[in-house]
GUGU-186946 format. One line per 8 residues: number of its first residue (from 1); for each residue y, x, z of C-alpha. Coordinates in nm, 4 decimals. Example, Ala and Ser with C-alpha at 12.3 -4.5 7.8 and 13.67 -1.06 7.14 Angstrom:
BEGIN
1> -0.4500 1.2300 0.7800 ~ -0.1060 1.3670 0.7140
***
This chain:
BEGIN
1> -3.6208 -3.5172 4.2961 ~ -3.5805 -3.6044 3.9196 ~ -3.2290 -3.4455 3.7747 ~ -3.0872 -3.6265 3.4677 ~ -3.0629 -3.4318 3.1482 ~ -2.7263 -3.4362 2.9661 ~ -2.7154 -3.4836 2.5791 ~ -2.9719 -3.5847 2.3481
9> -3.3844 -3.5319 2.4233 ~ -3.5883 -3.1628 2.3347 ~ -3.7838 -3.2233 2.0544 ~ -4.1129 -3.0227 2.0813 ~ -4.2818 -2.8293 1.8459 ~ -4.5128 -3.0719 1.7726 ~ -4.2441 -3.3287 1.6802 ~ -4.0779 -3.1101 1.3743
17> -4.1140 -3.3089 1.0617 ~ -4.1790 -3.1056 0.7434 ~ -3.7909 -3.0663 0.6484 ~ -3.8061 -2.9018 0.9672 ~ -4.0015 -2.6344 0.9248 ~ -3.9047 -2.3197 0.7974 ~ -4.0078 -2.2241 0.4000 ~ -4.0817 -1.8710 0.3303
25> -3.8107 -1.7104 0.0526 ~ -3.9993 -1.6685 -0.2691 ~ -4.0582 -1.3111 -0.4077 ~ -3.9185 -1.1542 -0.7174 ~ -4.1757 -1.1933 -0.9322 ~ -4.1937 -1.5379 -0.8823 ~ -3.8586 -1.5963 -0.9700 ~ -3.9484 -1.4260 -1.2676
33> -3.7011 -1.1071 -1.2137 ~ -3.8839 -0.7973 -1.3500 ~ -3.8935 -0.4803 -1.1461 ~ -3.6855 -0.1697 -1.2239 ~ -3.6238 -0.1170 -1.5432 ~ -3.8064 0.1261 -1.7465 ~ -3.6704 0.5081 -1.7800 ~ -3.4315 0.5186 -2.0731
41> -3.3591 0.8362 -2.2716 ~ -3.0100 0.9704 -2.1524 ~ -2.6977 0.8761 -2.3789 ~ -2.4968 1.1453 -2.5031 ~ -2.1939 1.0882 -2.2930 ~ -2.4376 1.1212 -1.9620 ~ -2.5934 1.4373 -2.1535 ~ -2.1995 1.5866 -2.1917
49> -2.1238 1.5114 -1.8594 ~ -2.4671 1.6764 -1.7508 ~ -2.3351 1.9740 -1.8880 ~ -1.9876 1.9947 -1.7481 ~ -1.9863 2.3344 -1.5554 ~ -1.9502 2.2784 -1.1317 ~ -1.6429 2.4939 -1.1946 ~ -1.4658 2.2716 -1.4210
57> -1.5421 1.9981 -1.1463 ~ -1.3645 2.1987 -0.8553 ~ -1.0873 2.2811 -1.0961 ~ -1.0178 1.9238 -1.1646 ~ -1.0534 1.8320 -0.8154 ~ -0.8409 2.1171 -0.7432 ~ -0.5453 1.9829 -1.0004 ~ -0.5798 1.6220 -0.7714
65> -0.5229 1.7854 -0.4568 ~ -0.2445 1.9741 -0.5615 ~ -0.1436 1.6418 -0.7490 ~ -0.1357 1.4599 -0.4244 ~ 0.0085 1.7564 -0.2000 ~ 0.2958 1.7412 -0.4806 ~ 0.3877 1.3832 -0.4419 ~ 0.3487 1.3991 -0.0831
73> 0.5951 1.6807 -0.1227 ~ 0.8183 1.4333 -0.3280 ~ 0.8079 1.1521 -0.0548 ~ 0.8811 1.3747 0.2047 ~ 1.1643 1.4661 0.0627 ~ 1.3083 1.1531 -0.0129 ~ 1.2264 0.9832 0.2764 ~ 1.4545 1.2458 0.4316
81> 1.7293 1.1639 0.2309 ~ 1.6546 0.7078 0.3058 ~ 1.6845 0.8628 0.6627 ~ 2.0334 1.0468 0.6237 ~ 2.1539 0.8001 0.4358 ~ 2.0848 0.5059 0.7396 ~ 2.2150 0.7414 0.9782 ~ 2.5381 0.7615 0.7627
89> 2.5277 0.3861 0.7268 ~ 2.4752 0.3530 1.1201 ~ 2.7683 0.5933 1.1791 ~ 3.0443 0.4037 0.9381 ~ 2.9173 0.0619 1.0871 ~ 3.0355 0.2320 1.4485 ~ 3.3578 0.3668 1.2833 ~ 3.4350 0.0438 1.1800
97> 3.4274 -0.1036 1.5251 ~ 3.6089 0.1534 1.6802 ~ 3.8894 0.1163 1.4138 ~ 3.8607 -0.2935 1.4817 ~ 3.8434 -0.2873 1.8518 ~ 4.1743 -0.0163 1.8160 ~ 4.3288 -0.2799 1.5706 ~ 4.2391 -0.5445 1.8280
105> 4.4315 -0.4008 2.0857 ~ 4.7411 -0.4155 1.9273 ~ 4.7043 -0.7916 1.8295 ~ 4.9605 -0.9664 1.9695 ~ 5.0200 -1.2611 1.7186 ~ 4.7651 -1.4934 1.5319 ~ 4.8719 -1.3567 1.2065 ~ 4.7219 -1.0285 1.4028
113> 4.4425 -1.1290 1.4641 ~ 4.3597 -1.3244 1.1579 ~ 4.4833 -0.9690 0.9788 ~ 4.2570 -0.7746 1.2126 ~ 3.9389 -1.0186 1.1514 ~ 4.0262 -0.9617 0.7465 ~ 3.9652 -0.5960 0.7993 ~ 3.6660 -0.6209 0.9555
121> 3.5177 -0.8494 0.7502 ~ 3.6550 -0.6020 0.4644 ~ 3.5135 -0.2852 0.6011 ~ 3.2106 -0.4070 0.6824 ~ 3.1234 -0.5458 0.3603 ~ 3.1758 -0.2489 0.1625 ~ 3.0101 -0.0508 0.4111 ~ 2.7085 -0.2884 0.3661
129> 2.7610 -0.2746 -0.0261 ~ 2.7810 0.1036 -0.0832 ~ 2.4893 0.1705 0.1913 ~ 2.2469 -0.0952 0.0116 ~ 2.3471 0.0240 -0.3087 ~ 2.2742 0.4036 -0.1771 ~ 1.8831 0.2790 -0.0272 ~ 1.8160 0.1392 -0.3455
137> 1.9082 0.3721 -0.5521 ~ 1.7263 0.6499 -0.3046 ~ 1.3964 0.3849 -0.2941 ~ 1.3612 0.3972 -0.6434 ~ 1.4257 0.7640 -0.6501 ~ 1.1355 0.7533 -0.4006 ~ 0.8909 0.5581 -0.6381 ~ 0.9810 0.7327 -0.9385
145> 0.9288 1.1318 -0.7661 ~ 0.6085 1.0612 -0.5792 ~ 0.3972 0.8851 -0.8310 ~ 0.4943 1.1668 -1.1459 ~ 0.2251 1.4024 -1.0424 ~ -0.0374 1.2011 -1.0141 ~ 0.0346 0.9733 -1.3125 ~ 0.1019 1.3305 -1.4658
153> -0.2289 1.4410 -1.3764 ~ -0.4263 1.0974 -1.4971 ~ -0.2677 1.1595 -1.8519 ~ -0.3615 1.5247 -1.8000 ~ -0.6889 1.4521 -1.6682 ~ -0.7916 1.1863 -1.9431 ~ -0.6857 1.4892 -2.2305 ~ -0.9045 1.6910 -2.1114
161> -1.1709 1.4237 -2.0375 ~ -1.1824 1.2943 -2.4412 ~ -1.3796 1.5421 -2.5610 ~ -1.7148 1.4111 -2.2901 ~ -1.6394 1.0732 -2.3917 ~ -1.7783 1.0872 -2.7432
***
């Protein structure tokens, strides 16, 4: 019993046509790229830096750590204060509805109410004003404290690097 093949017929190996078949990639020197290049005398700046001492390496690597341990020192410190200061903003934004849902319970005329609403509205916003005004002003605080020691140490770091660089 014959089955019927879906889709369109094998072609068999004897059936490629020369755009077919694969061509091998050409080799380097037929492209006309050269090998390595040749060994060059060292230039002076790779001859100072030959001669830095391993010491002075660990000591500069040393001043990045503490760099970095420094601003982490920073961030961790203000991100404690962007916390307090969201917990403060969460605790006025529940003393404010406390006070309206007290206000609201002694509505007993539109006037009240509208009065009551005008509060609110009131509270809230300069709750919202001083708190955003507070994260900014700790968010930039934030930027500014953990980035100094390790923009301090680039500018120390490229001082003491001039001297190789000539």
């Amino acid at each position: 019993m014959e089955t019927k093949r879906k889709g369109p017929p094998r072609a068999s190996a004897t059936d490629m046509t020369a755009a077919e078949t694969p061509v091998p990639a050409a080799s380097p020197t037929e492209i006309g790229a050269s090998g390595p290049p040749p060994e060059t005398e060292p230039t002076r700046r790779q001859q100072a830096a030959d001669r830095v001492a391993p010491d002075e390496i660990a000591r500069f690597a040393r001043a990045a750590f503490a760099a970095v341990a420094e601003s982490q020192a920073a961030l961790a410190r203000t991100l404690a204060a962007i916390s307090d200061a969201m917990a403060g903003l969460t605790r006025s934004g529940i003393d404010i509805a406390s006070r309206t849902a007290t206000d609201t319970l002694t509505v007993k005329t539109l006037s009240d109410a509208y009065r009551v609403n005008a509060q609110f509205a009131c509270r809230s916003f300069d709750s919202w004003l001083d708190g955003s005004a507070k994260l900014s002003g700790l968010g930039i605080e934030l930027a500014a404290e953990a980035s100094r020691p390790i923009l301090r140490q680039f500018g120390q770091s490229w001082r003491e690097a001039a001297p190789f660089a000539r």
